[in-house]
Structure formats: structure tokens, C-alpha cells
Steps between C-alpha positions, in 0.01 A plus 500: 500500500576188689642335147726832473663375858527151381660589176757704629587284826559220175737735344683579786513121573661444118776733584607406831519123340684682180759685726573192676549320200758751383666520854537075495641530139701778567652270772514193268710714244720593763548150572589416178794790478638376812534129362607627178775741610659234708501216223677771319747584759576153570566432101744783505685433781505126363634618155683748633715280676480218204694796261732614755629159477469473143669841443786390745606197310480693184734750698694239560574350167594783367 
């Protein structure tokens, strides 16, 4: 009976560790976005102003 006990207390030990697992990557990911969208954001506001030149000289020769 006693091994029953010690077999479930085990399992229930595995998924604590597995839901923390998913909770830290869950965070990492999350992370990741974050970094991601604002390298993006940065690149288009930095190109965006780049063509708004470009396009205004173009404008401007014509």
C-alpha cells in the first residue's frame, strides 16, 4: 500500500516540476516577442524615415 503512496506522491512531484517548466517557458517566449517586436518597430521607423527621404528627392526631381 505504502508503494501506492510513494508512487503517486512521485507523480504528483513530475507534474508540479512539468507545469513549472511550461510556466518559465511560457515566460521565456514572451520574452522573446517582446525583443522581437521592438527590433521590428525600430527597423520600420528607421526605414520608414530612410524612404520618406528617398521618396522626397524623387518628388523633387521630378
Amino acid at each position: 500500500m505504502s508503494s501506492i503512496f510513494f508512487a503517486l506522491a512521485t507523480l504528483k512531484s513530475r507534474l508540479e516540476e512539468a507545469d513549472k517548466e511550461r510556466g518559465a517557458t511560457a515566460v521565456e517566449y514572451g520574452l522573446m516577442v517582446a525583443l522581437i517586436a521592438a527590433v521590428i518597430i525600430t527597423a520600420v521607423a528607421l526605414i520608414g524615415t530612410n524612404l520618406d527621404t528617398l521618396f522626397d528627392g524623387v518628388a523633387t526631381s521630378l
